[in-house]
N, CA, C and O atoms as a GROMACS GRO file, in nm:
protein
  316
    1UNK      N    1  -1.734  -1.790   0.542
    1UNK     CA    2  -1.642  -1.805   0.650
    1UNK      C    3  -1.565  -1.676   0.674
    1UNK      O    4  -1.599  -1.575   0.612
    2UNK      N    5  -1.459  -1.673   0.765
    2UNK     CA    6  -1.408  -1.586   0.811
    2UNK      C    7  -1.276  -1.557   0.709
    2UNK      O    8  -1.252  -1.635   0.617
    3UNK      N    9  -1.195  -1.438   0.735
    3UNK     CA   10  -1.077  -1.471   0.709
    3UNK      C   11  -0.996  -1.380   0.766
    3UNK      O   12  -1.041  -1.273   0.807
    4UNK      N   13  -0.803  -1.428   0.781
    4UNK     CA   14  -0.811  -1.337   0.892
    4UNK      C   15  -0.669  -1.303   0.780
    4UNK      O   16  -0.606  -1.396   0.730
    5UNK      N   17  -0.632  -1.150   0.753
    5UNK     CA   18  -0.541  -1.118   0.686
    5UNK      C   19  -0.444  -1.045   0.804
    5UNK      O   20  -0.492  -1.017   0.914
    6UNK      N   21  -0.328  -1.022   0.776
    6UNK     CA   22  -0.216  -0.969   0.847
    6UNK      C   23  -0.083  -0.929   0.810
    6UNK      O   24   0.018  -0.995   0.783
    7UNK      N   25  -0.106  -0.800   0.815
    7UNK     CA   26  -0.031  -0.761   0.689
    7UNK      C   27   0.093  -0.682   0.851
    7UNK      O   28   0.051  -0.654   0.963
    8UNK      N   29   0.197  -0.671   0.814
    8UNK     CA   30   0.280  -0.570   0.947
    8UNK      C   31   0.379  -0.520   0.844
    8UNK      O   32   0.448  -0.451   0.919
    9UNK      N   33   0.422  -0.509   0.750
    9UNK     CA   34   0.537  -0.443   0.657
    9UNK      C   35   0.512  -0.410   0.498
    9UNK      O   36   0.496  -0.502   0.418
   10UNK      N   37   0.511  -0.265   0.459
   10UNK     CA   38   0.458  -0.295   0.303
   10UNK      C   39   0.548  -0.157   0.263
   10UNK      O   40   0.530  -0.043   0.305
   11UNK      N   41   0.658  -0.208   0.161
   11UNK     CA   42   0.736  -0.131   0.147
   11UNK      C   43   0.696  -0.027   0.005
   11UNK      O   44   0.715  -0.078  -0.106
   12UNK      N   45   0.656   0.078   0.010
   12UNK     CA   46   0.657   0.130  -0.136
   12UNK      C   47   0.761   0.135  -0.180
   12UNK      O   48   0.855   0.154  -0.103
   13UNK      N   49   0.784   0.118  -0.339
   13UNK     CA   50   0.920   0.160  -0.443
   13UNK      C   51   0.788   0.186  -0.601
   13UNK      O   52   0.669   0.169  -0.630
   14UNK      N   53   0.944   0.246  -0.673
   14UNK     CA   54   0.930   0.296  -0.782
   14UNK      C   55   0.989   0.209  -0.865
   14UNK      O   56   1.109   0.184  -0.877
   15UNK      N   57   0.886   0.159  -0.928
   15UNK     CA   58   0.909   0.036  -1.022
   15UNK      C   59   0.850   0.083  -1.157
   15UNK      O   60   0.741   0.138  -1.144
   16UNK      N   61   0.896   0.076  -1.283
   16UNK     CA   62   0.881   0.143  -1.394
   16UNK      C   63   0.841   0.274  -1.428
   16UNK      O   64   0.761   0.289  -1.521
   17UNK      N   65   0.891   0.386  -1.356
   17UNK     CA   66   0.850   0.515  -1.342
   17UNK      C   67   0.680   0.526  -1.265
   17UNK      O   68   0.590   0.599  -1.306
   18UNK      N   69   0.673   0.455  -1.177
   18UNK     CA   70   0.546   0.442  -1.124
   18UNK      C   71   0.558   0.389  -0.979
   18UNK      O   72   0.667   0.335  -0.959
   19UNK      N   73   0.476   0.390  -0.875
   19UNK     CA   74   0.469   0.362  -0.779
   19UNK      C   75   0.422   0.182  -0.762
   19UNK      O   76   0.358   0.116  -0.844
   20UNK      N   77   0.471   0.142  -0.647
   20UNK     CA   78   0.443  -0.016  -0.670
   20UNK      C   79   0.471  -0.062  -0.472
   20UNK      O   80   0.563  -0.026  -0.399
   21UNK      N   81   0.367  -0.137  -0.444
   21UNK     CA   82   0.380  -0.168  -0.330
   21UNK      C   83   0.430  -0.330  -0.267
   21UNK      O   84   0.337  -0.407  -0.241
   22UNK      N   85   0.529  -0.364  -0.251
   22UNK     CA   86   0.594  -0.493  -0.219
   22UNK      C   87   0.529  -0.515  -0.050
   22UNK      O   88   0.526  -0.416   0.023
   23UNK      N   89   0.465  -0.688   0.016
   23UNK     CA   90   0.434  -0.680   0.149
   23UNK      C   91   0.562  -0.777   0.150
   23UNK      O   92   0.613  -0.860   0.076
   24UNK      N   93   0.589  -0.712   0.296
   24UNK     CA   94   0.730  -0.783   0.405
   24UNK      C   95   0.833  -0.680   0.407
   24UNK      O   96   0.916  -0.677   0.498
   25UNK      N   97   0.833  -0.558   0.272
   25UNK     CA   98   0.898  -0.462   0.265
   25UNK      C   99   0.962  -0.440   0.166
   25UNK      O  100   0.928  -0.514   0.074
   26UNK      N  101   1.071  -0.344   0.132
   26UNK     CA  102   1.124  -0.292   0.002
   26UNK      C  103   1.193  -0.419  -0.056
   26UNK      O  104   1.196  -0.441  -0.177
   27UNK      N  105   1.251  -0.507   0.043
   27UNK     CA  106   1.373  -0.582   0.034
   27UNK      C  107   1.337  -0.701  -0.003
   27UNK      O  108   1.418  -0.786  -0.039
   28UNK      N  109   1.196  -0.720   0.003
   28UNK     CA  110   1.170  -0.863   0.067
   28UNK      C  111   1.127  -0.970  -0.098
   28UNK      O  112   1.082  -0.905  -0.192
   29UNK      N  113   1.140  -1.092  -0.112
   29UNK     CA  114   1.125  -1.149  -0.207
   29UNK      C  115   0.970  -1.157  -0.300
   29UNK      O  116   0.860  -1.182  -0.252
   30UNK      N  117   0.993  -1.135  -0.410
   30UNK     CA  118   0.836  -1.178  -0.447
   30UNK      C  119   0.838  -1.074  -0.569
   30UNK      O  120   0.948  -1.041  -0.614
   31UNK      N  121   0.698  -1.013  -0.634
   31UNK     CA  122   0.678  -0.942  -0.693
   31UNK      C  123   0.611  -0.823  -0.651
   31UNK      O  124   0.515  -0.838  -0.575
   32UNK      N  125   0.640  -0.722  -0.684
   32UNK     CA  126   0.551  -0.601  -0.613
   32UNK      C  127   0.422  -0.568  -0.712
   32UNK      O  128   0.403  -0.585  -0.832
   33UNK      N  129   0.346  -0.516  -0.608
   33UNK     CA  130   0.202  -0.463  -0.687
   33UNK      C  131   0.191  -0.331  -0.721
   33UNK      O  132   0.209  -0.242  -0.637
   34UNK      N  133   0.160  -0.303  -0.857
   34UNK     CA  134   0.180  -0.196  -0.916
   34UNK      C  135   0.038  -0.118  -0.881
   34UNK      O  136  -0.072  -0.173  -0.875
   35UNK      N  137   0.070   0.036  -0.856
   35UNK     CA  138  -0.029   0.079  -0.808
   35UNK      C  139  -0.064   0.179  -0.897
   35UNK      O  140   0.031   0.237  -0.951
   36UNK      N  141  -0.221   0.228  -0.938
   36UNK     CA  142  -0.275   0.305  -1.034
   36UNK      C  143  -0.307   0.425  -0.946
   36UNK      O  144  -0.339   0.403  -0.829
   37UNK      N  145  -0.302   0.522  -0.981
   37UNK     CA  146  -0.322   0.664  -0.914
   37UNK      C  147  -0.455   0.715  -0.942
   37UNK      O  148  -0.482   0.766  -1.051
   38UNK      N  149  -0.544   0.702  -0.842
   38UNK     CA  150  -0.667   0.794  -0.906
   38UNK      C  151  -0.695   0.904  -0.906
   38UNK      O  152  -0.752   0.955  -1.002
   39UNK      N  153  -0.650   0.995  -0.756
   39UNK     CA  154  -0.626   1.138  -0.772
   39UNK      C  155  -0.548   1.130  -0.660
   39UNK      O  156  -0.530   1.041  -0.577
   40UNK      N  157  -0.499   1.260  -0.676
   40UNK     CA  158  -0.427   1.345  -0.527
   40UNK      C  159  -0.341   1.225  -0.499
   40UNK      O  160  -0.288   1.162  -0.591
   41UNK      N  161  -0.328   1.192  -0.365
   41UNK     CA  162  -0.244   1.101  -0.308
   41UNK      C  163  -0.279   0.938  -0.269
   41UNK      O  164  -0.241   0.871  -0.173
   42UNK      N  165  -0.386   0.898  -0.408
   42UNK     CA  166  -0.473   0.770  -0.352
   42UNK      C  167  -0.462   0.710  -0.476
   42UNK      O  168  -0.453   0.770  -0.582
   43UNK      N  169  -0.463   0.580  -0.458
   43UNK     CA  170  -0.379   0.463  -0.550
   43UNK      C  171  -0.520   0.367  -0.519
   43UNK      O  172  -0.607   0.383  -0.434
   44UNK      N  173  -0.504   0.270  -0.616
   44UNK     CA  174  -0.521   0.133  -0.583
   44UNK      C  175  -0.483  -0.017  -0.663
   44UNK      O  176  -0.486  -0.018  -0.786
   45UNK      N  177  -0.470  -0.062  -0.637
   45UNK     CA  178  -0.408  -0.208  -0.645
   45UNK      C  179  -0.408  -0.217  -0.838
   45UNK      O  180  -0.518  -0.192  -0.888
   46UNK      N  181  -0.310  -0.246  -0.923
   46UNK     CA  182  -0.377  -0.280  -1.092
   46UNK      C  183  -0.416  -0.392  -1.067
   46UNK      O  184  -0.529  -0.373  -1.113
   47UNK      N  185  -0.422  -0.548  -1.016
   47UNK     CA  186  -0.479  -0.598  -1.035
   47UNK      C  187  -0.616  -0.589  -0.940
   47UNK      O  188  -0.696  -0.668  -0.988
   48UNK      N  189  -0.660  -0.538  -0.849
   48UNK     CA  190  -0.734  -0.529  -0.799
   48UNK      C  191  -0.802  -0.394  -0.736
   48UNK      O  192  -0.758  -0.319  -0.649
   49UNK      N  193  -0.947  -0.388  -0.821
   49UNK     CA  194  -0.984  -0.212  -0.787
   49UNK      C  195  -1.062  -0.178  -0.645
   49UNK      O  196  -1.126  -0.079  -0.608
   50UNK      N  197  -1.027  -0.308  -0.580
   50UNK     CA  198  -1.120  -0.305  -0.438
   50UNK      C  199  -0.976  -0.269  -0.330
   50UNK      O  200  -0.982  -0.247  -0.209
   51UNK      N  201  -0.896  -0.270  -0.385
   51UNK     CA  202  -0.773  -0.258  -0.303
   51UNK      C  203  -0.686  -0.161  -0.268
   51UNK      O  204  -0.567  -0.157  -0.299
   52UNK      N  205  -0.767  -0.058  -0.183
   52UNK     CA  206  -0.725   0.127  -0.229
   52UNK      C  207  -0.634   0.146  -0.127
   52UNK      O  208  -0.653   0.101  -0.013
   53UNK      N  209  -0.505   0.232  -0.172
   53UNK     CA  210  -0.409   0.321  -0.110
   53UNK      C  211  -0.424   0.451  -0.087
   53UNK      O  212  -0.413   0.529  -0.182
   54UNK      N  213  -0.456   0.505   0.061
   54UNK     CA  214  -0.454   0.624   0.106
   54UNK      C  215  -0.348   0.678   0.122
   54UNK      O  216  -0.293   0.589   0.187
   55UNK      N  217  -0.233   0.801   0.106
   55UNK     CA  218  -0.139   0.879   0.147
   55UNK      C  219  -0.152   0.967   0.227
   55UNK      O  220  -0.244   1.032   0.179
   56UNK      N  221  -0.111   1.033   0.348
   56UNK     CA  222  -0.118   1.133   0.400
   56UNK      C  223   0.036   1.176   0.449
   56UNK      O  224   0.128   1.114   0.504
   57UNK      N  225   0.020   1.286   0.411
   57UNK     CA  226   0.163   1.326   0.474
   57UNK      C  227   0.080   1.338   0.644
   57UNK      O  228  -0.042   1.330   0.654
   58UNK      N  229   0.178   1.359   0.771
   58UNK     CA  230   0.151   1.402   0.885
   58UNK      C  231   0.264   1.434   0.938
   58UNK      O  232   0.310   1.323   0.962
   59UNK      N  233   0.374   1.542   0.989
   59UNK     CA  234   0.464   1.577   1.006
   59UNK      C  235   0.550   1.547   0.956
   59UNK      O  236   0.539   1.552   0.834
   60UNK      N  237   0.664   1.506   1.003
   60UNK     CA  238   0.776   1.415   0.958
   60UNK      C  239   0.773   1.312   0.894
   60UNK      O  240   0.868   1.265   0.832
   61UNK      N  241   0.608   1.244   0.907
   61UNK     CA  242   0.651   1.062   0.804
   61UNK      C  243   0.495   1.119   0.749
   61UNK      O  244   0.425   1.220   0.751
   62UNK      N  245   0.493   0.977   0.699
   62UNK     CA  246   0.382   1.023   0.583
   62UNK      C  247   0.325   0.871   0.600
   62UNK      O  248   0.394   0.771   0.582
   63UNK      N  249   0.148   0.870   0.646
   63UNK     CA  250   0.073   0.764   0.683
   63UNK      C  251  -0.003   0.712   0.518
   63UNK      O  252  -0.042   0.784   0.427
   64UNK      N  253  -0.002   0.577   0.526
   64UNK     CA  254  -0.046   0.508   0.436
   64UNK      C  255  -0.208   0.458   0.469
   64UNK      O  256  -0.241   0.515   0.573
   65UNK      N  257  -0.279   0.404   0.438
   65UNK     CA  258  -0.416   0.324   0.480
   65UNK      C  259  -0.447   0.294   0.389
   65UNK      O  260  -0.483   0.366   0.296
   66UNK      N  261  -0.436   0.104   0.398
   66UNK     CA  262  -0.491   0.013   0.322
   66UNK      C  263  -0.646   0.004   0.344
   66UNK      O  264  -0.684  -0.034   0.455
   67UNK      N  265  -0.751   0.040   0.232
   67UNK     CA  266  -0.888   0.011   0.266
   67UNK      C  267  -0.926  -0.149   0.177
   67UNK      O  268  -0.909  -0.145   0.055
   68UNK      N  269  -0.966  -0.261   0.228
   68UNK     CA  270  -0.971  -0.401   0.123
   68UNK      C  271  -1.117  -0.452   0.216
   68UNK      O  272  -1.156  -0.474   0.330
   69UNK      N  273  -1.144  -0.453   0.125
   69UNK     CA  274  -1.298  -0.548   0.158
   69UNK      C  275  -1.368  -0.511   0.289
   69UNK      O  276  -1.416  -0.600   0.358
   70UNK      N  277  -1.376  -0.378   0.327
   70UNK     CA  278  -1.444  -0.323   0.388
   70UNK      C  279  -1.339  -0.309   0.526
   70UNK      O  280  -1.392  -0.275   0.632
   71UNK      N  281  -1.232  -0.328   0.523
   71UNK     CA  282  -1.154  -0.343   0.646
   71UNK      C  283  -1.032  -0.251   0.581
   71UNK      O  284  -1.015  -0.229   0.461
   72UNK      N  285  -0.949  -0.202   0.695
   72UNK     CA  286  -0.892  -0.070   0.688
   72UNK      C  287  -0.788  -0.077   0.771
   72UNK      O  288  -0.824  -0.057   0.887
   73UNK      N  289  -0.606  -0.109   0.753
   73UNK     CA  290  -0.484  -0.122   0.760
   73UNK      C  291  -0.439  -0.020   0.725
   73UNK      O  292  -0.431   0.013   0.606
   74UNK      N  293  -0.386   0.074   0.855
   74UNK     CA  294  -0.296   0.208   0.889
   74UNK      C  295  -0.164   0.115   0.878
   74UNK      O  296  -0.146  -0.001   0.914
   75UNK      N  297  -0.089   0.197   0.824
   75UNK     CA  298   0.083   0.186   0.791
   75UNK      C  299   0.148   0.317   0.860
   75UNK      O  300   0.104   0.426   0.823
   76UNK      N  301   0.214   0.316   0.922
   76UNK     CA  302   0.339   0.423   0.929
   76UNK      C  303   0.466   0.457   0.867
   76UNK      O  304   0.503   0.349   0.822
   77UNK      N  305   0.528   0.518   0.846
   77UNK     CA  306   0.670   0.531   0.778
   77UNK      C  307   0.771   0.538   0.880
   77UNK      O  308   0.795   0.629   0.959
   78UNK      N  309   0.841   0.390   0.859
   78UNK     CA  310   0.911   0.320   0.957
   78UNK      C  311   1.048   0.435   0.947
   78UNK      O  312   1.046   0.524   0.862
   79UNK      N  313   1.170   0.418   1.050
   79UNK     CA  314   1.236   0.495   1.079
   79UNK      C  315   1.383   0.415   1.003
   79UNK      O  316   1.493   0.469   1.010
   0.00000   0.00000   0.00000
């Protein structure tokens, strides 16, 4: 079957001297997902190694891209 994910807010923080990604945002309730660094500026998910974090700086903000199960979620750095 299908499935349809929808993600619109994913706040990074620094959670045990490490990077960690919370969805709904920095603020928002729940537990955040701790992220493993594989090189340079690219992460992916500890519990899940299909679940990769791209970084790019691009002027002033700095673009994120979720790659998960063959599908691919651009983030911006909100103002």
């Amino acid at each position: 079957g299908r499935i349809r994910i929808g993600i619109d807010v994913g706040g990074v923080i620094e959670q045990d001297g490490c990077l960690a990604i919370r969805f709904g945002g920095v603020g928002a309730p729940g537990a955040a997902i701790p992220l493993v660094r594989l090189n340079g500026l690219s992460f992916y998910a500890a519990h899940d190694d299909e679940m990769r974090f791209d970084f790019e700086p691009s002027g002033d903000a700095v673009q994120m891209t979720l790659d998960y199960v063959g599908g691919s979620f651009p983030f911006e750095k909100a103002n």
